[in-house]
C-alpha positions as CSV (number, residue, x, y, z in Angstrom):
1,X,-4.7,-14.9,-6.8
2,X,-2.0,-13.3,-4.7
3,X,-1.5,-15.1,-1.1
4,X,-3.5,-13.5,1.5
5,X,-1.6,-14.2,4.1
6,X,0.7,-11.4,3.3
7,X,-2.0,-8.9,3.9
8,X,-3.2,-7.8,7.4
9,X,-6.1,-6.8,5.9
10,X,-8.6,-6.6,3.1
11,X,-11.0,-3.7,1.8
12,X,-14.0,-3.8,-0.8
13,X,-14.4,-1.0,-2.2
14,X,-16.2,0.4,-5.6
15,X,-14.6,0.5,-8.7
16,X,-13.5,4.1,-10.0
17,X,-13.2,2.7,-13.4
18,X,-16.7,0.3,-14.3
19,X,-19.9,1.7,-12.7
20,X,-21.3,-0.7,-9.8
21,X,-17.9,-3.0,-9.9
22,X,-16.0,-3.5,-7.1
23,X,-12.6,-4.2,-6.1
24,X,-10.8,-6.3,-3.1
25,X,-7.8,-4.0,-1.7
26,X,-5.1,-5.8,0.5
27,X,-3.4,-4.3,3.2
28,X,-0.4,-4.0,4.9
29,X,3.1,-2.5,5.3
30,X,6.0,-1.3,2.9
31,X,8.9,-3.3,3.7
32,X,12.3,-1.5,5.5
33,X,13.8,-2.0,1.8
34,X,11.1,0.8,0.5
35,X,11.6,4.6,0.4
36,X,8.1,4.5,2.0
37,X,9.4,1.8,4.8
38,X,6.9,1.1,7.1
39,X,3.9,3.0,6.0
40,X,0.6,1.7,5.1
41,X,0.8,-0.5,1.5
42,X,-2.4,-1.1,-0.1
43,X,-2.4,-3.4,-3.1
44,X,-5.3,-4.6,-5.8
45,X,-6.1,-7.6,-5.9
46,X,-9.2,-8.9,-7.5
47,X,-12.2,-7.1,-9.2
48,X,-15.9,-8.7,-9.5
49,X,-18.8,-8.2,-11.0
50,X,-20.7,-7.8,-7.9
51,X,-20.8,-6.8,-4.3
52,X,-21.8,-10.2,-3.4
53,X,-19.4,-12.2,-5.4
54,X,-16.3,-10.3,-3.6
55,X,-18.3,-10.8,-0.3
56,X,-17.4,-14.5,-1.3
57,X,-14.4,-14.8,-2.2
58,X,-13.4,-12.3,1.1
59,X,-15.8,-12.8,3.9
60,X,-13.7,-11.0,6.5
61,X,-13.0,-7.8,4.3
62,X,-14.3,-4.4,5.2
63,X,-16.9,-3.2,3.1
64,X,-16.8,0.8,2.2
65,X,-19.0,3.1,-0.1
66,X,-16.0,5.2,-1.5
67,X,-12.0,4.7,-2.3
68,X,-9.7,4.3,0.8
69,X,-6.7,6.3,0.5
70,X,-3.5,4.4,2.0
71,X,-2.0,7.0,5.0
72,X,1.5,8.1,3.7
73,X,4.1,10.6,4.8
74,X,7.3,12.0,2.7
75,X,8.1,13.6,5.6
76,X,11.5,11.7,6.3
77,X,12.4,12.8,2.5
78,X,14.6,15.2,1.7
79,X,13.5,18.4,0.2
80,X,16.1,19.3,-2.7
81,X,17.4,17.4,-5.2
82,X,20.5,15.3,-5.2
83,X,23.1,13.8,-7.3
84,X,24.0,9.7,-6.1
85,X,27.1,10.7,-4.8
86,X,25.0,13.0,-2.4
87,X,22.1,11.0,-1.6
88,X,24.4,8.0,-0.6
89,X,25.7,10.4,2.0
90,X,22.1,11.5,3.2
91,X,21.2,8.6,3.9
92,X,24.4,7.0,5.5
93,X,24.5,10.1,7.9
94,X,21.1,9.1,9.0
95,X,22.0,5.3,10.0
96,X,24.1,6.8,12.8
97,X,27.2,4.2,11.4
98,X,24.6,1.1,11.0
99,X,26.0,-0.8,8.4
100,X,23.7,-1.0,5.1
């Protein structure tokens, strides 16, 4: 079992793969190392049998009829494709001189 202290959160949600399974989601944030820095992360991390088994095992976990989707944005992404030489540019004009 993955440590659950590195969620802020947990979901249970149905399986999409085994009708009436069900599937323990954390929660939480991509790091600033991640293209998607930041934004919602959601990770799987357990699937039962039952409803009541991962009501359990995660007593404080939401409880939802349908998949959650995680909120995510490409927004800050460029639009066009780049060669290295070009992205390490991009994104070295956007740190304003920060060192990385």
């Amino acid at each position: 079992m993955r440590n659950q202290n590195a969620y802020d959160y947990f979901t249970i949600e149905p399986s999409r793969y085994s009708e009436g399974e069900y599937i323990v989601y954390g929660w939480g944030r991509y790091p600033q190392s991640s293209v998607l820095s930041g934004q919602q992360s959601k990770v799987f991390l357990e699937e039962f049998e039952t409803l009541k088994e991962a009501r359990k095992k995660y007593p404080k976990a939401g409880e939802y009829n349908h998949f959650v989707n995680p909120v995510l944005s490409t927004n800050h992404l460029p639009d066009y494709e780049m060669n290295a030489y070009q992205e390490e540019n991009y994104w070295y004009d956007q740190m304003d001189g920060e060192d990385y």
